[in-house]
C-alpha positions in Angstrom: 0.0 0.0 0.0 1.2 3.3 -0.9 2.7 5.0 1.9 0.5 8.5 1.8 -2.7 6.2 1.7 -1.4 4.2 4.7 -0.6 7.9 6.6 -4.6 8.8 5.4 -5.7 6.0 7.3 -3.4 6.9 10.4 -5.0 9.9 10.6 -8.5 8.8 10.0 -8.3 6.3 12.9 -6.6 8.7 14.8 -9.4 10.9 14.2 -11.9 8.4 15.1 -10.4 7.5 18.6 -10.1 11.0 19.3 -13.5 11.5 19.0 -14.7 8.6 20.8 -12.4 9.3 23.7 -13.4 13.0 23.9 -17.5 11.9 23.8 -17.1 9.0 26.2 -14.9 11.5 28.5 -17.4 13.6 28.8 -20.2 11.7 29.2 -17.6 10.0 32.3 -16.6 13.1 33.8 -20.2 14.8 33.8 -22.0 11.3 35.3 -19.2 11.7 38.2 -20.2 14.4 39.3 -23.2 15.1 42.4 -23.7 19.1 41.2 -22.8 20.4 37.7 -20.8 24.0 38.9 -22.6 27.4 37.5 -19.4 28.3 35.2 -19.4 24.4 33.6 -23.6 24.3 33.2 -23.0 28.3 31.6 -20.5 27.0 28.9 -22.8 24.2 28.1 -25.8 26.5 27.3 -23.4 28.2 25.1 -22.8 25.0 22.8 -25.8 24.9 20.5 -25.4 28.6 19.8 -21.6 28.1 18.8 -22.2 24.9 16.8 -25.4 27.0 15.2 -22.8 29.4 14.6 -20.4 27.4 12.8 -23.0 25.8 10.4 -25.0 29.4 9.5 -21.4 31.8 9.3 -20.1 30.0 6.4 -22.7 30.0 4.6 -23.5 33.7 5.2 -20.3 34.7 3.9 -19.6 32.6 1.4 -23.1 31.6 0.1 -23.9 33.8 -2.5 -25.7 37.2 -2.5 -29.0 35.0 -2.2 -28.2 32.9 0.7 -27.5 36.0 2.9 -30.6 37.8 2.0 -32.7 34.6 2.5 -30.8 34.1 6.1 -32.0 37.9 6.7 -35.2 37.3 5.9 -35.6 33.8 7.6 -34.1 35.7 10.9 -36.3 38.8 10.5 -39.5 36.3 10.1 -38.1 33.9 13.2 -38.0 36.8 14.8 -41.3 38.7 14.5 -43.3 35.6 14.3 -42.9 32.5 17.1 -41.9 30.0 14.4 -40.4 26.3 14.8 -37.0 26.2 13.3 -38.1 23.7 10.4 -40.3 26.6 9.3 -37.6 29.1 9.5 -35.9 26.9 7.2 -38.3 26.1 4.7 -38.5 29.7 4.6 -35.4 30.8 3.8 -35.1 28.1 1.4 -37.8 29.3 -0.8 -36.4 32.6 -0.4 -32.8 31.5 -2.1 -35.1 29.8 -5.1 -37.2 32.6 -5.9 -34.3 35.3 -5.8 -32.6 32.4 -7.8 -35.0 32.3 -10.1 -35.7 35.4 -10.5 -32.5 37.0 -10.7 -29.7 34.7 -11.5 
């Protein structure tokens, strides 16, 4: 086997175990404990907003013209209205395909 495809693998596994070990750790270190500390149940609150983060920035950057004013409109609508994030989506997405048909 070629040595750069045996390194890919390396890493991949390496990947993989890292992972696991960081999940499982986790999941050990939180069960051990009688009382989650303020400063520890604070920073996971602010995990779902970070990963949200790192999937909608991207995108908003780099989408296209389209994609940002769809995730404008989408957070202007989720905003005024009380809506359920699927709908939030679906609205956005038919945002990007009418300014995509319409325009481009």
């Amino acid at each position: 086997m070629d040595p750069q495809h045996l390194n890919l693998i390396y890493l991949i596994i390496a990947a993989a175990v890292a992972t696991f070990l960081t999940r499982v750790g986790g999941y050990i270190l939180i069960t051990q404990m009688k009382e989650i500390p303020p400063r520890l149940e604070a920073a996971l609150n602010a995990v779902p907003a970070a990963v949200l983060t790192t999937l909608v920035a991207p995108a908003f950057v780099y989408g296209g013209l389209d994609v940002t004013i769809a995730m404008f409109v989408a957070f202007a609508i989720a905003l005024g209205l009380n809506l359920s994030t699927l709908r939030m989506l679906v609205i956005g997405w038919v945002v990007v395909m009418v300014i995509r048909h319409l325009v481009m």
